[in-house]
Structure formats: structure tokens, C-alpha cells
C-alpha positions as CSV (number, residue, x, y, z in Angstrom):
1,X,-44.7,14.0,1.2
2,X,-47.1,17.3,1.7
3,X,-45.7,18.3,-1.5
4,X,-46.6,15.4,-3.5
5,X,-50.3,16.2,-1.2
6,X,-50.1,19.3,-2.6
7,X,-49.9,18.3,-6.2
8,X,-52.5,16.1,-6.0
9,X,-54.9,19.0,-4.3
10,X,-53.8,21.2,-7.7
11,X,-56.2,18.5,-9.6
12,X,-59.7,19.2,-10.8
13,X,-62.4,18.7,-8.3
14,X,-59.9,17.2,-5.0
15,X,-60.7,19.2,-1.9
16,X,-58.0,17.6,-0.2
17,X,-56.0,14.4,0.9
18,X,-54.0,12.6,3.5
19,X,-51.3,9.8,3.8
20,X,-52.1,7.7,6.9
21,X,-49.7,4.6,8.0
22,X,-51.4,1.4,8.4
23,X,-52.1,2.0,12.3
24,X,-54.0,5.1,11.8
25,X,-51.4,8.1,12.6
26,X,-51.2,10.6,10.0
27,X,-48.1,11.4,8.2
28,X,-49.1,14.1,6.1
29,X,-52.2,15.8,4.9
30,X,-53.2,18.3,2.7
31,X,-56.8,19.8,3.1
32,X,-58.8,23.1,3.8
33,X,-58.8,24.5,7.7
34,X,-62.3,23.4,7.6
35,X,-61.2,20.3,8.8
36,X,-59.6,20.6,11.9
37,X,-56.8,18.3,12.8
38,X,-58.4,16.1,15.4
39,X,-61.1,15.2,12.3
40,X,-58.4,14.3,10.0
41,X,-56.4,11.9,12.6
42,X,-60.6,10.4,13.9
43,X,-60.7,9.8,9.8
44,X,-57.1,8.2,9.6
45,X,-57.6,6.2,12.5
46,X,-61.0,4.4,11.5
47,X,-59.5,4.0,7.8
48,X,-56.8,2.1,9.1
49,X,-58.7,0.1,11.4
50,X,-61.4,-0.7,8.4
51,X,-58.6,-1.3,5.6
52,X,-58.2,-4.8,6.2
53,X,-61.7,-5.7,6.2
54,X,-62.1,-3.3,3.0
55,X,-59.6,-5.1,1.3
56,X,-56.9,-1.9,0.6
57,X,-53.5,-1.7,2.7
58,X,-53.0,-5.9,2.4
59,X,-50.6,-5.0,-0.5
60,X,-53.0,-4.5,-3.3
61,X,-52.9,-1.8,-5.7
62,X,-56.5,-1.0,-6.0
63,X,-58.2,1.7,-5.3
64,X,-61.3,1.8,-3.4
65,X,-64.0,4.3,-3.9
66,X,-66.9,5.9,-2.2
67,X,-69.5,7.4,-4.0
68,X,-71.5,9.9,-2.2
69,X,-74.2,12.7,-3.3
70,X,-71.8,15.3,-3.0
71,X,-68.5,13.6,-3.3
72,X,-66.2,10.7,-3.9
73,X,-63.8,9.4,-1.5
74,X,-60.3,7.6,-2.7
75,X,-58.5,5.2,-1.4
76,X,-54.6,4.1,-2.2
77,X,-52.3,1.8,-0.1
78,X,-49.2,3.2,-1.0
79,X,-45.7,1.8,0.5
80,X,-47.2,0.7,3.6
81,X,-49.5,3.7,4.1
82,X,-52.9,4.9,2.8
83,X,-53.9,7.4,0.6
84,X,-57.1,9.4,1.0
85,X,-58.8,11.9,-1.8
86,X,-61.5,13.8,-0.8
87,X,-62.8,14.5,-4.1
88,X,-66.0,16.7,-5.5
89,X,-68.9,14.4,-7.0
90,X,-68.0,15.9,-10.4
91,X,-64.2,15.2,-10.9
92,X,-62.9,13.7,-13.7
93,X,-62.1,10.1,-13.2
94,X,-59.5,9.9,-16.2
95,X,-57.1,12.8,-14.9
96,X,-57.6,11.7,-11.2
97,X,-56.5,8.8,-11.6
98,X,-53.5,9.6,-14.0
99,X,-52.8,12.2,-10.9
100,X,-53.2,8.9,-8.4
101,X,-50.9,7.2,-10.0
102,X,-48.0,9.7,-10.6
103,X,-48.7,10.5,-6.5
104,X,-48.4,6.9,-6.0
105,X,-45.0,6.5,-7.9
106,X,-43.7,9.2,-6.1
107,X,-44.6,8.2,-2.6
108,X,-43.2,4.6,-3.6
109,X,-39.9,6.4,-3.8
110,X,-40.1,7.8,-0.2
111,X,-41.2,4.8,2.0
112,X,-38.1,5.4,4.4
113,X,-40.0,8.4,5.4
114,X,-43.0,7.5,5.8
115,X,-41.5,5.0,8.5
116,X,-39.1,7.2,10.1
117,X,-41.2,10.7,10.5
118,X,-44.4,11.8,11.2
119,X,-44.8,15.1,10.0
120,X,-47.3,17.2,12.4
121,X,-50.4,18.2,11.4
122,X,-51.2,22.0,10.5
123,X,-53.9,23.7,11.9
């Protein structure tokens, strides 16, 4: 899972991302040391608890987005999970999302462990 994190952090203009399960724990993230871990599972924990009410994580396939004056914020349900991009305010829509939806794919593949593994969070 980091991996396919990883790959997605290689994109243009994405500062970093995370795959949450639907209950707020983080399974895997990829981001900067800036943000410490006990930010990261605070985010995880209100995306999850907001999903529903947002819409994503109900087995649709859309993404939301947040537009902000310095950044964009990406949202995925993926096999049960969540997927979060951090992005820069100037990344380009076209290849992130091409990049989205080869993550996506990918992650598909692996719901097994997502379910049966949290992997720790780095510091």
C-alpha cells in the first residue's frame, strides 16, 4: 500500500496522501515529517466520521474535492477505505486524476490487506 502512496506522491504538485479504513484508523500514509503522526490519524479519524454525510465511502466512485487558497484536498473510497491527496493549488487536474485512478486500480487489488493489517505510521 505505501508503495502505491508513494507513486502517487511522485505526481506533480501532491504533497502527500493517506489510505484510511472507513472507521478512521490509518493504514498507510505517505506525507512529509511536517505532519506528525497524531495529525494524520486526528485527519483520518474526522474524514471517516464526515464520509457519510459527504457522500464518499457509501460505495461510490467519485471523488470529492476541496478547493482551498493554497491547496486542493482529494478524496477516493477505495475497497472499503479512503483515499486522501493533499495536493498543491496548482496541480494538474488531467494527470492527477489519470494518477488517481491507476492508485485506485491498484489498491482494488489489495482489499485483503487493507482488512487484515494496519501498517504503523512513520514518524
Amino acid at each position: 500500500m505505501e508503495r502505491v502512496l508513494e507513486q502517487l506522491n511522485g505526481t506533480p504538485g501532491v504533497i502527500g496522501s493517506l489510505l484510511c479504513d472507513l472507521t478512521g484508523t490509518v493504514r498507510a500514509h505517505a506525507f512529509p515529517p511536517l505532519f506528525d503522526e497524531k495529525m494524520l490519524q486526528e485527519t483520518a479519524a474526522e474524514l471517516a466520521d464526515g464520509a457519510f454525510a459527504l457522500g464518499i465511502g457509501n460505495g461510490g466512485g467519485d471523488v470529492a474535492e476541496f478547493r482551498f487558497s493554497e491547496g486542493r484536498i482529494l478524496v477516493k473510497p477505495v475497497a472499503d477505505a479512503l483515499l486522501l491527496l493533499l495536493c498543491s493549488r496548482g496541480v494538474n487536474s488531467h494527470l492527477l486524476a489519470l494518477s488517481l485512478n491507476v492508485a485506485s486500480a491498484k489498491l482494488h487489488r489489495q482489499p485483503r490487506e487493507m482488512q487484515e493489517e494496519t501498517v504503523p505510521l512513520r514518524s
